[in-house]
C-alpha positions in Angstrom: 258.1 25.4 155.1 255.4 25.2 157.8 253.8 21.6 158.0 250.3 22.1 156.9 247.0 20.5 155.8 247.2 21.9 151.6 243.9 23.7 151.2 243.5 21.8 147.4 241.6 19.1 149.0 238.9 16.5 146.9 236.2 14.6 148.5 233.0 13.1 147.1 230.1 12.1 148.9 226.7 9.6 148.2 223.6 9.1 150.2 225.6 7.0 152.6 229.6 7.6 152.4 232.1 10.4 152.0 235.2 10.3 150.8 237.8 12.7 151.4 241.7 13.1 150.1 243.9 15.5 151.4 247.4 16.1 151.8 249.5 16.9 154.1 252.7 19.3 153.4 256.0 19.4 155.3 255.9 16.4 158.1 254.6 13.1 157.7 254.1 12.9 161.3 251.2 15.9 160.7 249.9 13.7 158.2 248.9 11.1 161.2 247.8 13.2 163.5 245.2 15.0 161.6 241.8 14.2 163.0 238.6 14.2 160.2 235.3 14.4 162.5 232.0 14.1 160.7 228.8 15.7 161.1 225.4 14.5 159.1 226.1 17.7 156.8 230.2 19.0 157.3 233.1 17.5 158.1 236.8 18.7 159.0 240.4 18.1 159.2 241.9 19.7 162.4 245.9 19.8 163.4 247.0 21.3 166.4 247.3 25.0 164.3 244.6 24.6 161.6 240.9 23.6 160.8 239.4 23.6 157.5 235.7 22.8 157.7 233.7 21.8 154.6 230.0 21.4 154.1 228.9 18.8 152.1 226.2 18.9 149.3 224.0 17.2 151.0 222.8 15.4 154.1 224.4 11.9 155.1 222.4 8.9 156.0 224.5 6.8 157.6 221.5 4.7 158.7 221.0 3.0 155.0 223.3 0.1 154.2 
């Protein structure tokens, strides 16, 4: 099996946070060196052969406390 980042993925956001689980299939070393960037409205997970990005519902603030 080729190590991958599994496309069933759940995340759930609020005015301020997101959350996000994913998991990683075939090498736990994978699992450590995927990188999760954030924008105000997307994130993504990125190995060295895949990117899934995902908007998000909404805008974050990451301003508020």
């Amino acid at each position: 099996m080729k190590p991958e980042i599994n496309t069933k993925y759940d995340w759930y956001q609020n005015a301020t946070h997101v959350f996000v689980t994913f998991k990683v299939q075939g090498d736990k070393e994978l699992a450590k060196n995927t990188d999760i960037s954030f924008t105000d409205s997307s994130f993504t997970l990125k190995t060295k052969d895949q990117e899934i990005k995902v908007e998000l519902s909404g805008k974050i603030n990451s301003e508020i406390s």
